[in-house]
N, C-alpha and C positions, 0 to 999 in steps of 0.2 A: 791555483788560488781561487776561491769563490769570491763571486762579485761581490764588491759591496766591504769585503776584509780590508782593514790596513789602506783603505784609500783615502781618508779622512773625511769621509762623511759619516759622522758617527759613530765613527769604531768600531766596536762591536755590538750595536743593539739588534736586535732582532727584527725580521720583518714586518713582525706586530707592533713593536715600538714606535717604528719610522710611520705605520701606518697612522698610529696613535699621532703621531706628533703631527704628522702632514696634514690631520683632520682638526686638531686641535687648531694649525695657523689660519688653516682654512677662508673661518669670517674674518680675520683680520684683513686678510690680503685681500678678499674679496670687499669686503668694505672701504679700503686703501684705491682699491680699481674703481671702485663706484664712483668714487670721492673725485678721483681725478676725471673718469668721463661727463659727469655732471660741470665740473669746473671748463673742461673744455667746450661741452654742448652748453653751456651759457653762451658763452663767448661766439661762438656759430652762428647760435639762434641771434644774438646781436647785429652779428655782421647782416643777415640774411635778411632783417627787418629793414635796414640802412637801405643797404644796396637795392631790397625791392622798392622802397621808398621815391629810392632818387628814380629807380627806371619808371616806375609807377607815374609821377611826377614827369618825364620827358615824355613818355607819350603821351599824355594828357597835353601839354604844353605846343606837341605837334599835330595832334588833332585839333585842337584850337588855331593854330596853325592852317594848317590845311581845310578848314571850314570857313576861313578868310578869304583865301583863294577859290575857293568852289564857289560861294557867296558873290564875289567880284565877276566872277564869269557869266553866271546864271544872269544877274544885273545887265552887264552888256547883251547876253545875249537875247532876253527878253525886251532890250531897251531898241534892240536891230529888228527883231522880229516878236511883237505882243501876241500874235496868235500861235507860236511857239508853244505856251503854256498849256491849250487845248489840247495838243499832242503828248508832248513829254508828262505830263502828268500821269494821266489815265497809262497810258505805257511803261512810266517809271513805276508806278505801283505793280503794273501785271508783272514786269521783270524783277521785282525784287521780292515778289511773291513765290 
């Protein structure tokens, strides 16, 4: 038997036919795909603004944070030693250069 006979996919049309018809569905289905990856990639890009958001947001929050503590320390420890600041300065710049 040749493929394609008596198997229920279209009977008996020719392989131009099916060629025909498979180009004819073609934009539809291709536009059916679009439709739904766009419907989905909304939906992502949503999620992805959210969730950057909140992280966005927590690190700020812990920098803030953490600049309380570094601040508190620096206090005392200039409050122990004032001429501290003559050192740590000029060296905190060359190290962080």
């Amino acid at each position: 038997a040749v493929a394609g006979e008596g198997s229920g996919d279209g009977g008996g049309r020719s392989a131009c036919g099916k060629v025909l018809s498979h180009a004819a569905e073609f934009p539809r289905r291709c536009a059916a795909q679009q439709r739904e990856r766009l419907r989905t990639s909304h939906a992502t890009v949503g999620l992805l603004f959210l969730v950057g958001g909140l992280l966005i947001g927590a690190m700020a929050a812990g920098f803030g944070i953490a600049s309380e503590h570094v601040e508190e320390a620096r206090r005392e420890w200039f409050d122990a030693a004032p001429w501290a600041a003559w050192l740590v300065i000029p060296f905190g710049l060359t190290f962080t250069l």
